[in-house]
C-alpha positions as CSV (number, residue, x, y, z in Angstrom):
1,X,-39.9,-23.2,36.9
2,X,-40.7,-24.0,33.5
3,X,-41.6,-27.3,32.6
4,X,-40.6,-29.8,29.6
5,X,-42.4,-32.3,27.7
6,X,-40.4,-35.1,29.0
7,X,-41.2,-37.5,26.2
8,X,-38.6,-39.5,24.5
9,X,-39.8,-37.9,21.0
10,X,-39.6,-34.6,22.8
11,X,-36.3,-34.5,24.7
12,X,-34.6,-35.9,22.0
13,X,-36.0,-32.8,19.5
14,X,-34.0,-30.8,21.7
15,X,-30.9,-32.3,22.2
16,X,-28.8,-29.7,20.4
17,X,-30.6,-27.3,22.8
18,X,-29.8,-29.5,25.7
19,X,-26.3,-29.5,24.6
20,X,-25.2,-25.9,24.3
21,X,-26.9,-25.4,28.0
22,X,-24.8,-28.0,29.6
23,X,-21.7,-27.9,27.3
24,X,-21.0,-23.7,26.5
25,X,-20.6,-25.4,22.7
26,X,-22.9,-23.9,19.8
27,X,-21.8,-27.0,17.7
28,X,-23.8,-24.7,14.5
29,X,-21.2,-22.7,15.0
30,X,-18.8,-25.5,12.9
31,X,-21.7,-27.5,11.4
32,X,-21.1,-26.6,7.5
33,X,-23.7,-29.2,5.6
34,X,-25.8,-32.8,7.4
35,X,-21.7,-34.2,7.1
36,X,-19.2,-31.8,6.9
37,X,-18.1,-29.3,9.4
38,X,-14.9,-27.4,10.8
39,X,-13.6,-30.4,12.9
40,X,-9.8,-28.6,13.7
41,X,-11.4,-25.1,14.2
42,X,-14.2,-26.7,17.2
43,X,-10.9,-29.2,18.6
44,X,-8.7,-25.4,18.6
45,X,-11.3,-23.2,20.3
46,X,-11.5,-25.3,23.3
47,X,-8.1,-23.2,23.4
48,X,-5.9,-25.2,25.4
49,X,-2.4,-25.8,25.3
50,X,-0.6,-28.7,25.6
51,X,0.9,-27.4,28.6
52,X,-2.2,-26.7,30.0
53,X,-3.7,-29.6,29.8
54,X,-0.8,-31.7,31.4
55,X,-1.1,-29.1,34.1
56,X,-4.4,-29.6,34.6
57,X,-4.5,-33.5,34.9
58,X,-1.8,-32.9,37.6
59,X,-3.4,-31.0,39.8
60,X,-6.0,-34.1,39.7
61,X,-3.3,-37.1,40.3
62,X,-3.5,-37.8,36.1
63,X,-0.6,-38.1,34.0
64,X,2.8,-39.1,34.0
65,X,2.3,-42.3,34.1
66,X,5.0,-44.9,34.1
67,X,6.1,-46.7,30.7
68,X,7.1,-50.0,31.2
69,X,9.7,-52.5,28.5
70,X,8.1,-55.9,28.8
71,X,11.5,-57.8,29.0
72,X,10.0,-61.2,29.4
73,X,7.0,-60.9,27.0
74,X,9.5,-59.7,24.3
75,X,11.9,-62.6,25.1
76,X,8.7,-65.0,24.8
77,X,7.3,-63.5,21.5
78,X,11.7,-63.8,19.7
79,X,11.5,-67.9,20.7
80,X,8.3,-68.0,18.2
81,X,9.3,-65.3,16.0
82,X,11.5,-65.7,13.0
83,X,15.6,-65.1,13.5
84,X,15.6,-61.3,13.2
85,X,12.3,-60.4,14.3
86,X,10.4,-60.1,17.5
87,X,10.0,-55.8,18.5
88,X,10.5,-54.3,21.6
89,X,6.9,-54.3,23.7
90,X,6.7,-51.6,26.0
91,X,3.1,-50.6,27.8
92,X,1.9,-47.5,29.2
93,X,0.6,-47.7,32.4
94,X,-2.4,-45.9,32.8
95,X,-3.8,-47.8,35.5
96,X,-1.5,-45.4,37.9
97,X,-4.1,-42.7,36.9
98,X,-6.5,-41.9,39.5
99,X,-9.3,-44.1,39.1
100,X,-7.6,-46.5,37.5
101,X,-7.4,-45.9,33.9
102,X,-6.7,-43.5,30.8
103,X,-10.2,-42.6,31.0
104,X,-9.0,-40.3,34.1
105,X,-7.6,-37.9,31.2
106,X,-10.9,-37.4,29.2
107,X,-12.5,-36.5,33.2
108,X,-9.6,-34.3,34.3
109,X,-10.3,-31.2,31.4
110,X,-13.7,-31.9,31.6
111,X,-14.1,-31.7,35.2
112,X,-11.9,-28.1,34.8
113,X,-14.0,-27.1,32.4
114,X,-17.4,-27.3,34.3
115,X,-15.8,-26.1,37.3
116,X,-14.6,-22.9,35.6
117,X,-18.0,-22.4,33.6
118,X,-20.0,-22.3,37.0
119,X,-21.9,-25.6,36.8
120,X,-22.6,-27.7,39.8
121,X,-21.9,-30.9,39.1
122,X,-21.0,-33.0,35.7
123,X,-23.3,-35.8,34.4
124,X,-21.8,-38.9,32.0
125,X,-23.3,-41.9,30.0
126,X,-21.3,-44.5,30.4
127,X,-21.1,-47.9,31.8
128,X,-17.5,-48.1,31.4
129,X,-13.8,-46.5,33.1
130,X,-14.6,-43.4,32.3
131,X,-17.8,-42.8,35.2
132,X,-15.2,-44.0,37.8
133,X,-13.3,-41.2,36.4
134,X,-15.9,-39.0,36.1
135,X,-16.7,-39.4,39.5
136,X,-13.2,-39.1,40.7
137,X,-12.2,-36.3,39.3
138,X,-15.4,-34.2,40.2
139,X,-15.0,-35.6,43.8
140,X,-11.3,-33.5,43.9
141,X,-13.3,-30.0,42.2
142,X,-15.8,-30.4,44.4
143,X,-18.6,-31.0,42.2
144,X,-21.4,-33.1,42.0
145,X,-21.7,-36.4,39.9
146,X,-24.5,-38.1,38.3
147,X,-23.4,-41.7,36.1
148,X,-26.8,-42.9,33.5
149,X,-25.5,-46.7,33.3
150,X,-26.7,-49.1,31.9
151,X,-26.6,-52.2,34.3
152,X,-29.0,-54.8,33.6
153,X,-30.9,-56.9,31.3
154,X,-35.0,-57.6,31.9
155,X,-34.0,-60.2,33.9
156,X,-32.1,-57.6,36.4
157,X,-28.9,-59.3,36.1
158,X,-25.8,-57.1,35.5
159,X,-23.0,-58.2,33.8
160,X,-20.0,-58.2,36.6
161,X,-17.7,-55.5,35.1
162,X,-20.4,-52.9,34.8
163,X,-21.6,-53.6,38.3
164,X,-17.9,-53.3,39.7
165,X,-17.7,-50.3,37.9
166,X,-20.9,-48.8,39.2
167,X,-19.8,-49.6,43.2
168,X,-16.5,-47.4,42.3
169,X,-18.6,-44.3,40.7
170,X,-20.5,-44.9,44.0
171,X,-17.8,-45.1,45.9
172,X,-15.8,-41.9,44.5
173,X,-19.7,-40.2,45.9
174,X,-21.4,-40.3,42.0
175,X,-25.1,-41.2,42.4
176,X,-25.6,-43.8,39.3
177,X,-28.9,-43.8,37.7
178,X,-29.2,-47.6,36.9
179,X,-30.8,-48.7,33.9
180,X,-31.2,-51.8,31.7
181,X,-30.3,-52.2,28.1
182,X,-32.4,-50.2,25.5
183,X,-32.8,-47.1,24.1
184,X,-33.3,-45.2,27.0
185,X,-29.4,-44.0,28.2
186,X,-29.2,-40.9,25.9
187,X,-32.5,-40.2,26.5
188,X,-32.1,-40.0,30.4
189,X,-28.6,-38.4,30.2
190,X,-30.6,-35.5,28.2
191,X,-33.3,-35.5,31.3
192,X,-30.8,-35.8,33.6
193,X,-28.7,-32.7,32.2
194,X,-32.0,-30.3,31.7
195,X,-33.2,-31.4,35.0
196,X,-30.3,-30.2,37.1
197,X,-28.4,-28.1,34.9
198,X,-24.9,-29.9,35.1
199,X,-21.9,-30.2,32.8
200,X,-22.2,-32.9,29.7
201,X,-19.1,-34.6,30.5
202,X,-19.9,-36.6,27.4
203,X,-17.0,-39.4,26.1
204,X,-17.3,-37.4,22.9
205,X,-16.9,-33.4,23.1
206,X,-13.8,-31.7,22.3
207,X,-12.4,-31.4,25.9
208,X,-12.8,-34.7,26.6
209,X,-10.6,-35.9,23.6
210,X,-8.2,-33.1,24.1
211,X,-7.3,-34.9,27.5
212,X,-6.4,-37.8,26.3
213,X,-3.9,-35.8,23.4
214,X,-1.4,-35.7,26.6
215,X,-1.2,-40.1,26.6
216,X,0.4,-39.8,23.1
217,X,2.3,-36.8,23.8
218,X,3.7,-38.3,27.1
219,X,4.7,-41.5,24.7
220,X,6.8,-40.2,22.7
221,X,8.6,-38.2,25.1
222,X,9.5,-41.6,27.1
223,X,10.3,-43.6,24.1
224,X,12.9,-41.1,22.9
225,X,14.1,-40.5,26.1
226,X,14.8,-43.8,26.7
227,X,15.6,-45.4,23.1
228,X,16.4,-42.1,21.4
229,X,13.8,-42.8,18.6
230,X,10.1,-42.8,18.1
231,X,7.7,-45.6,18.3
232,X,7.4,-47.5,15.3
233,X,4.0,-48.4,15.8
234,X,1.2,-47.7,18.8
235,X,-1.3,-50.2,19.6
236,X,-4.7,-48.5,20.8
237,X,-8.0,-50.2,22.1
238,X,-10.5,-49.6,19.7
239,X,-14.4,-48.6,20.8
240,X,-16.1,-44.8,20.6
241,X,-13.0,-43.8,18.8
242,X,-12.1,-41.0,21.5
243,X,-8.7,-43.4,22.6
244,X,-7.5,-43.2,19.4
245,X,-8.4,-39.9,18.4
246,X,-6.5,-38.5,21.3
247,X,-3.5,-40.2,21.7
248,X,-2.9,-40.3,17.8
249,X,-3.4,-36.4,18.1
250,X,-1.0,-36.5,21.0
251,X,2.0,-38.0,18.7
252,X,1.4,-36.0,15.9
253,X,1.8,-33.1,18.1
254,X,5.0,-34.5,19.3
255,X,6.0,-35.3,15.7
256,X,5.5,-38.8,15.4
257,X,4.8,-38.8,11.9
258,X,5.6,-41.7,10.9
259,X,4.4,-44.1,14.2
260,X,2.0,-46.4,12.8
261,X,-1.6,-46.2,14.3
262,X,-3.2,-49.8,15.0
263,X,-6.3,-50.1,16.0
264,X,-7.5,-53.4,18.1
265,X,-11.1,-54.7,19.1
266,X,-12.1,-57.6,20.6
267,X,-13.9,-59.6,18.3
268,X,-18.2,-59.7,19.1
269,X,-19.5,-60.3,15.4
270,X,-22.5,-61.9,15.6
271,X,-23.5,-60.3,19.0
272,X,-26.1,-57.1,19.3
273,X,-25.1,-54.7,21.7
274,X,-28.5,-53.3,22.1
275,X,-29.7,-57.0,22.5
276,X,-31.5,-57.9,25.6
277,X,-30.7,-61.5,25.4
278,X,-27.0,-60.6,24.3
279,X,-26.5,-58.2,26.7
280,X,-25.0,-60.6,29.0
281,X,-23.5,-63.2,26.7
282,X,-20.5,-61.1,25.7
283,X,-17.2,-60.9,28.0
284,X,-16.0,-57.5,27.3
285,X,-18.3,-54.5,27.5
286,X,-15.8,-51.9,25.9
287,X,-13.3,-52.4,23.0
288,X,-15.2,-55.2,20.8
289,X,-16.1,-54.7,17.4
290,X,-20.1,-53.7,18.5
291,X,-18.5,-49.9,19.4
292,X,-15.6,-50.4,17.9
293,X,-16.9,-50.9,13.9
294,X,-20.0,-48.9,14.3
295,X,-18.3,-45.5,15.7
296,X,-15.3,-45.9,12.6
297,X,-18.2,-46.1,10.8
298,X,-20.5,-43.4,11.7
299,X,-19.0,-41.5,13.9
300,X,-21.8,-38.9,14.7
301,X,-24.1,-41.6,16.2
302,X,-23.4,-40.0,20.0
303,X,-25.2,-37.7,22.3
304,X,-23.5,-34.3,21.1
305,X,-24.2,-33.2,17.1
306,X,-21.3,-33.8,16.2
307,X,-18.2,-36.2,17.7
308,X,-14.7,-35.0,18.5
309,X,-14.0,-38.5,18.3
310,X,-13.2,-39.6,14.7
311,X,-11.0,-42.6,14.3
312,X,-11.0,-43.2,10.4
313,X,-8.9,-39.8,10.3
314,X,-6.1,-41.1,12.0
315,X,-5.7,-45.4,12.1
316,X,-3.5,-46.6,9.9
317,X,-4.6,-50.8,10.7
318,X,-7.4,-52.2,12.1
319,X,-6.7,-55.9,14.4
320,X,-9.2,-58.0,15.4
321,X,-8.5,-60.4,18.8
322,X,-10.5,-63.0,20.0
323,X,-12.0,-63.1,23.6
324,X,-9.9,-66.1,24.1
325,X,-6.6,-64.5,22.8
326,X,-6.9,-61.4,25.2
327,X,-7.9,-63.9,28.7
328,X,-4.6,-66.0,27.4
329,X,-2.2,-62.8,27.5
330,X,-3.9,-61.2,30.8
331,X,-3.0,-64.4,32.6
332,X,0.3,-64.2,30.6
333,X,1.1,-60.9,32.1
334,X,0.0,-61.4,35.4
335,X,2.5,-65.2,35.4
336,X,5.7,-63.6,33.2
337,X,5.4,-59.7,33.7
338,X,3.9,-59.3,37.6
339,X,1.5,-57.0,36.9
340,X,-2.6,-58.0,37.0
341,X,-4.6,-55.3,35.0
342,X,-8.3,-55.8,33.5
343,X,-8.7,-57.8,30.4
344,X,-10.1,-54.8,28.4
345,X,-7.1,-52.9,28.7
346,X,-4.9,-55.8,27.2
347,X,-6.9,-56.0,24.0
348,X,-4.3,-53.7,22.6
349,X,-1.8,-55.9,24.3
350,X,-3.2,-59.0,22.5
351,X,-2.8,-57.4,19.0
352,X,0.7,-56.4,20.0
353,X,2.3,-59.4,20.2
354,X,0.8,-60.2,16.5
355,X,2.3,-57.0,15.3
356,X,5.5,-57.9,17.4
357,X,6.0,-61.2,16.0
358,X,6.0,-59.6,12.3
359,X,8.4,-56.2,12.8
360,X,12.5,-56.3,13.8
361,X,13.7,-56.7,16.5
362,X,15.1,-53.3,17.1
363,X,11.7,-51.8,16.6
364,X,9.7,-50.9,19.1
365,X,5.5,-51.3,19.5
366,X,3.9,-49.6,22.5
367,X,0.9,-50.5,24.1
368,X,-1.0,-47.3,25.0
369,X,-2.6,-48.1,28.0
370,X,-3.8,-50.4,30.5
371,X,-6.7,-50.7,33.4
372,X,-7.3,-51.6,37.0
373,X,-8.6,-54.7,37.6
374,X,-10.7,-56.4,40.5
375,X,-14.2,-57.9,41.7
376,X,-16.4,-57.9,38.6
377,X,-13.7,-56.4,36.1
378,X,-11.2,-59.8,36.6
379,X,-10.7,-62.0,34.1
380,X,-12.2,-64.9,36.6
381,X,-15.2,-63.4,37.0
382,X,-15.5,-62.9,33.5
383,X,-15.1,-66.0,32.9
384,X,-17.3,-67.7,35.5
385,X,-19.8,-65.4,34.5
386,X,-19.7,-66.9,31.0
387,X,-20.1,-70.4,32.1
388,X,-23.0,-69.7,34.4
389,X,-24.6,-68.1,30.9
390,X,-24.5,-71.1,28.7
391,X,-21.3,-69.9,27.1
392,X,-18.5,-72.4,26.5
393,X,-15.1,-72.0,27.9
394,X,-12.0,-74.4,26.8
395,X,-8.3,-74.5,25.7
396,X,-7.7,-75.2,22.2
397,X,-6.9,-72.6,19.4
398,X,-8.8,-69.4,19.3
399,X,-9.8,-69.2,15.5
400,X,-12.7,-71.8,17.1
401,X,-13.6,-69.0,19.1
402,X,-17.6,-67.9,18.5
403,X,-18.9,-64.7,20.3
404,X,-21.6,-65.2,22.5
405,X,-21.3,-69.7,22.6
406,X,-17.9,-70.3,23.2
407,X,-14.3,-69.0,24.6
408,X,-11.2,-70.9,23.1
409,X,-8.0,-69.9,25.4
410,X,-5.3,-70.8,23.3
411,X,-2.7,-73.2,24.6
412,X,0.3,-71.4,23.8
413,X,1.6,-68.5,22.8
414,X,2.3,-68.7,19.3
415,X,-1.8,-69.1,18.7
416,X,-2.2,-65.7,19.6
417,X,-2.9,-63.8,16.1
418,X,-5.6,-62.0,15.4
419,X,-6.5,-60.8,12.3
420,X,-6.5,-57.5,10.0
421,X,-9.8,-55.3,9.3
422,X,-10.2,-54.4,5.8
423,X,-9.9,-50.8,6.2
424,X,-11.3,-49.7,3.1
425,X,-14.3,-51.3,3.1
426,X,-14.8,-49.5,6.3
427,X,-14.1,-46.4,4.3
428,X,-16.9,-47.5,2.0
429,X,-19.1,-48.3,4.8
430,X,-18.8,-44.6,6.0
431,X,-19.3,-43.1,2.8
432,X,-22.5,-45.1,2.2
433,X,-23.8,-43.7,5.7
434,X,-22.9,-40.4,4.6
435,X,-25.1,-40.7,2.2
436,X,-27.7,-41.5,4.1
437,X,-27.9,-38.5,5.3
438,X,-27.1,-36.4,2.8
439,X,-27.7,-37.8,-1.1
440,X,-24.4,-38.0,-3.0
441,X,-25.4,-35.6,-5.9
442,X,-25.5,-33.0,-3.2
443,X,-22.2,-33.3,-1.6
444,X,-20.6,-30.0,-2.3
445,X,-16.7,-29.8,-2.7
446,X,-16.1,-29.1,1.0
447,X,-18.3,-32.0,2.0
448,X,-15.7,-34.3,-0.3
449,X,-12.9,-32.2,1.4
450,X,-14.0,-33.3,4.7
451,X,-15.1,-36.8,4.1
452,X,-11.2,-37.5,2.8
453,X,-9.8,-36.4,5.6
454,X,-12.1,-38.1,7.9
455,X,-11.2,-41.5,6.7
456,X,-7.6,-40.6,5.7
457,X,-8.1,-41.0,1.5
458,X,-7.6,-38.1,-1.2
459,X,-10.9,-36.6,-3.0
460,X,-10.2,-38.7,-5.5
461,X,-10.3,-42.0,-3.6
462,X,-13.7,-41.0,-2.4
463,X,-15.0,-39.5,-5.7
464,X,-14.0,-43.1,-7.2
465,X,-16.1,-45.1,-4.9
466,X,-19.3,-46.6,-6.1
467,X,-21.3,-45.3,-3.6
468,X,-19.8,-41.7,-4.6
């Protein structure tokens, strides 16, 4: 057997090695400069269909999941709307996927994938949904799991949500490597897949975002089934990008041109997420601005070379919610709608009743997906957890809300309003990263090419910006 220099220095110099052994990707294969490369050509070649994707994620108890019209939340967003205005809200259930959430998609072709290839087992990073549905869906191939969390801080206490999530990988039979919060996840995920040899099942390859094309494709089915149009605008929890990314894809493979693509996150500015002490002073652990604004940014800051996930290319807005806002309408639909789902899942959910309040009334505004909830994950818990951390937790109105010291709960309904991103200084953002890594009087005319269409602009728009 030969043996590696397991250094951090020296694993990470051969992560792209690494990768093409557990992944069956030569990513130099699309890699055309440090920024560009053939995006459409790498998410084509995973070659499949649409068809056989959905087939896929049936065999494994993914899919089809129900869409719901939330009559009462709709009625309650008209009495503080405007006369005229007030859309339709109607949420996609994705908490009926096995596991428990849309995350189940990304696993499904993944799991397929490794099965067919001949590996043994499938190995994430994540300390989210998506190793439940790792786990899950290797449990039904039959292959082995392996989840690198990150649990703890140097105190060894783990924020409840990632330790719920941990006893479910464990209980779908994934052995979790526990870690606390550093630099060390990638690293051990690249030990972990030389040492044994397993899949990457990694949040960010192309199969993994190909899964989740199905949630937007299933959307528009059921809204024009049911309403005989398309949505007019899709509300999408905002972190790595790959949620996004996918269902957008999804539409536009559908034809929904012209549904609107909002982004949401949940508001952490001011918190570090690779912070020790803030580890545990934030609520939500997926779907807050420290993913959310960092991967819109700069995308290619994952543990493949380059990310299938690339959210700039197809968001159209960009809402921000408060941690306060998003525990108000979780309780909101558990009290008015009769269905309790995890507060990260609502995010979207928030920033839909803000996009509701402003569009017609015979528009219609889906909510892309939802998640389980329980132990840990519940909004209680989160909550307690907060107070027992120093952090503040009141009614009054949610603009006094400050990440990290204090949760305002608003008091009613009509407080819940989030706020718009600047998109284009996100833009900029990007393009000052880009060149970072590559210096701007080397960008050739393919690298402009591709840097348009990653953040949705013209060459022009780009070749106009001071930093280009």
């Amino acid at each position: 057997m030969t043996m590696h220099d397991t250094s951090y220095a020296a694993v990470m110099a051969r992560k792209n090695a690494i990768m093409k052994q557990s992944l069956g990707i030569d990513y130099d294969d699309y890699i055309q400069s440090p920024i560009a490369f053939d995006y459409e050509r790498m998410m084509a070649e995973t070659s499949y269909t649409m068809d056989d994707i959905r087939r896929i994620q049936r065999e494994t108890k993914v899919g089809d999941t129900p869409l719901f019209e939330l009559r009462n939340l709709t009625a309650a967003v008209r009495r503080i709307s405007e006369p005229g205005k007030g859309a339709t809200i109607l949420l996609k259930d994705e908490a009926a996927n096995a596991s428990g959430s849309f995350k189940a998609r990304r696993a499904a072709i993944s799991a397929y994938q490794a099965l067919i290839k001949g590996y043994r087992g499938m190995i994430a990073a994540t300390s989210g949904n998506y190793g439940a549905a790792v786990a899950s869906q290797a449990a039904q191939r039959g292959l082995k799991s392996i989840i690198v969390q990150e649990v703890f801080d140097s105190r060894g206490v783990g924020q409840p949500e990632i330790v719920e999530k941990g006893r479910k990988c464990e209980a779908y039979g994934a052995e979790v490597i526990k870690l606390s919060v550093g630099p060390e996840l990638f690293y051990m995920l690249l030990r972990t897949l030389e040492e044994t040899g397993f899949f990457n099942a990694s949040l960010y390859t192309p199969f993994g975002i190909r899964g989740v094309e199905s949630l937007g494709y299933e959307i528009a089915e059921q809204v024009r089934a049911r309403y005989g149009k398309d949505p007019d605008a899709v509300v999408i929890t905002h972190a790595g990008g790959g949620n996004l990314t996918g269902t957008a894809r999804g539409l536009l493979q559908a034809g929904c041109t012209e549904s609107r693509i909002v982004a949401c996150s949940v508001d952490l500015s001011g918190l570090h997420m690779a912070s020790d002490r803030d580890f545990n002073r934030k609520a939500f652990t997926t779907g807050h601005t420290g993913f959310g604004v960092p991967f819109a940014t700069w995308p290619d800051r994952v543990d493949v070379p380059r990310n299938a996930a690339r959210s700039l290319r197809y968001m159209d807005e960009y809402q921000l919610v408060s941690q306060g806002e998003v525990f108000y309408i979780t309780e909101l639909l558990t009290k008015i709608e009769g269905i309790e789902r995890g507060p990260a899942g609502n995010t979207s959910l928030t920033a839909a009743v803000t996009l509701a309040r402003q569009m017609d009334e015979d528009q219609i505004v889906v909510v892309q997906e939802t998640e389980y909830t329980g132990a840990g994950k519940h909004h209680n818990s989160q909550l307690a957890f907060a107070r027992a951390n120093g952090i503040e937790v009141r009614r009054g109105n949610p603009v006094d809300n400050v990440p990290g010291k204090a949760i305002v709960i608003p008091e009613h309904l009509a407080q819940v309003q989030g706020r718009v991103q600047d998109l284009d200084k996100l833009r900029r953002s990007y393009l000052k990263n880009a060149a970072e890594r590559l210096p701007i009087a080397e960008w050739t005319d393919s690298d402009f090419e591709f840097l348009a269409a990653d953040i949705k602009k013209d060459g022009e728009w780009v070749r106009n910006q001071g930093v280009a």
